[in-house]
N, C-alpha and C positions, 0 to 999 in steps of 0.2 A: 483445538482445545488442549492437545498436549501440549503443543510449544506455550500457550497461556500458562501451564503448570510447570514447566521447565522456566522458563521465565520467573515465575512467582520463586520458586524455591530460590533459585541466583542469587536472585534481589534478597530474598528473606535471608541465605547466608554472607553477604555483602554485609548489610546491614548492622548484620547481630555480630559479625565481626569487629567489622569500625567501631559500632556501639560499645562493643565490650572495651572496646582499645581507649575509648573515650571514659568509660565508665573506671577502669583503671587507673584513669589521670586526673580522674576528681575526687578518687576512693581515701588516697591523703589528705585531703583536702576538707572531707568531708570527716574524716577522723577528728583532725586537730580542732573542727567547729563543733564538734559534738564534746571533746574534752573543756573546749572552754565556756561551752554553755550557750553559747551563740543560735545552737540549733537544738532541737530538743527530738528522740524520737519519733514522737508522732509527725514533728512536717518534715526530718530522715524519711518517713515512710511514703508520706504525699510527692517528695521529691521522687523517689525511685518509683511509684508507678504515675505520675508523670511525664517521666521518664520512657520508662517501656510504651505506654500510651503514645508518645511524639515519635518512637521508634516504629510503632506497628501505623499511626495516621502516616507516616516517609514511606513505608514499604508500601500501602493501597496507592500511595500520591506516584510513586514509582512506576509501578503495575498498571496503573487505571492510564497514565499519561504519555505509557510506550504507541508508536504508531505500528499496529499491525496488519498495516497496508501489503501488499504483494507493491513492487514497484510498478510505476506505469507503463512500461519497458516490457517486461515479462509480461504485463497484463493482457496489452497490445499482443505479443510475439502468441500467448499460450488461444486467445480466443480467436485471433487470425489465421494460425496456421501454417502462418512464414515467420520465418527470424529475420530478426532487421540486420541490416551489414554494420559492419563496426564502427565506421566513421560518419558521423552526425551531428547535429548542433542540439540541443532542447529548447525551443521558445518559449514552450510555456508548457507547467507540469500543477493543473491548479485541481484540487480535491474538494467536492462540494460537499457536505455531509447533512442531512437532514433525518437525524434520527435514525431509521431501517431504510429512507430515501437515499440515494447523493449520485452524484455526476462526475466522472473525469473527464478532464480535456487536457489532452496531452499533444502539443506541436513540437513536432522536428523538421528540420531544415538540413537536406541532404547536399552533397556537392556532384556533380553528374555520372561521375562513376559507379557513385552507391546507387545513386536511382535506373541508371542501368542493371545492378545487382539487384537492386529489388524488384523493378518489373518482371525479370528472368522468373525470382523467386514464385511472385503472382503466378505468372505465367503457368509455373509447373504445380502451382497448390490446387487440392484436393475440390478445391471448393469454386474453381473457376469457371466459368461460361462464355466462352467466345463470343454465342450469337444472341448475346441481350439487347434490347434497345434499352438506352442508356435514359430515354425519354419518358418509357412505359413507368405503369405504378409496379412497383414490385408484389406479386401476389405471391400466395405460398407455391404454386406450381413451379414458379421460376427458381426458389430456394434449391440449393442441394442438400439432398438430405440424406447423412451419415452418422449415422450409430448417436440417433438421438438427436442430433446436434442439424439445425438448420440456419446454414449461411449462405452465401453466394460475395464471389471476388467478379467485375465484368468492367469492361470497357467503358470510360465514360466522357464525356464532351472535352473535359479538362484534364483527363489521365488515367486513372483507377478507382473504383468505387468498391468497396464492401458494407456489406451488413448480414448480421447475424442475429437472431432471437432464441433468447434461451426462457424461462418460465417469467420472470418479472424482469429479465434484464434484457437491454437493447446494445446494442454494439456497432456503429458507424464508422469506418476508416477513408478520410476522401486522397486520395494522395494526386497534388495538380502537378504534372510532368513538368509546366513550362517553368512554375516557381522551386520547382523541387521540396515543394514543403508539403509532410505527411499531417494530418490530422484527427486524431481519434478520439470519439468520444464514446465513452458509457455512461450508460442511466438504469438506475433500478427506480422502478416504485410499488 
């Protein structure tokens, strides 16, 4: 909510800046039409809150049309618990939004050294479990559960599996060793 209002203000002094600087380059303009009879007054007055009006509709169209996503990057890194290694591809980074609904699916494509750095990473995160079958349903029993937060990273047919539940949100990461491509999805509903 603050950055919405640190935002808001930006844009609001942006704006009323330019505007002024524009409003400056028509103030002659608008003189010489007023001397010669061209303009009258009263639509001087419609023009300039018109004006201001077209200034404050740019500033909500501004404001309303910023993306205030978290990247899918950090979104991945902060609900998993591992930071991805630096070198990677992005296949696909697609954002579903369905009002208070929506979905991420986010694919990277590692080259085999990162995906060695990343299994290490699994390996040593908080949320890991050696002895899962990879085949079982996941119940809550199998989740680890830390400070609120219940996830689970385990072994799986194709390479690494996570998942994670938070109140309305779901968290999926499938990462297949032999393609080196990681997979993650979220969904709120």
């Amino acid at each position: 909510m603050l950055e919405l209002i640190f935002i808001t203000i930006i844009v609001l002094i942006i704006v009323g800046i330019l505007g002024g600087l524009l409003y400056l380059g028509y103030s002659p303009i608008k003189k010489r039409l007023l001397r010669s009879g061209k303009i009258f007054n009263k639509l001087d007055k419609r023009i300039n809150i018109s004006y201001l009006i077209f200034l404050c509709l740019l500033v909500i169209f501004l404001v309303y049309n910023r993306d205030y996503r978290t990247s899918s990057k950090n979104r991945l890194e902060v609900s998993s618990g591992i930071k991805l290694p630096t070198e990677f591809k992005v296949l696909k980074d697609e954002y579903q939004d369905m009002l208070q609904d929506y979905c991420i699916n986010y694919d990277i494509k590692f080259d085999n050294d990162s995906t060695v750095q990343l299994i290490k990473k699994i390996k040593g995160s908080k949320f890991y479990k050696a002895n899962v079958n990879p085949k079982s349903i996941l119940s809550d029993s199998v989740f680890v559960h830390i400070d609120q937060t219940k996830a689970i990273w385990f072994k799986s047919d194709k390479g690494y599996r996570f998942n994670r539940q938070d109140a309305r949100t779901d968290y999926s990461i499938d990462l297949d060793t032999v393609t080196n491509i990681l997979r993650y999805n979220e969904c709120a509903d």
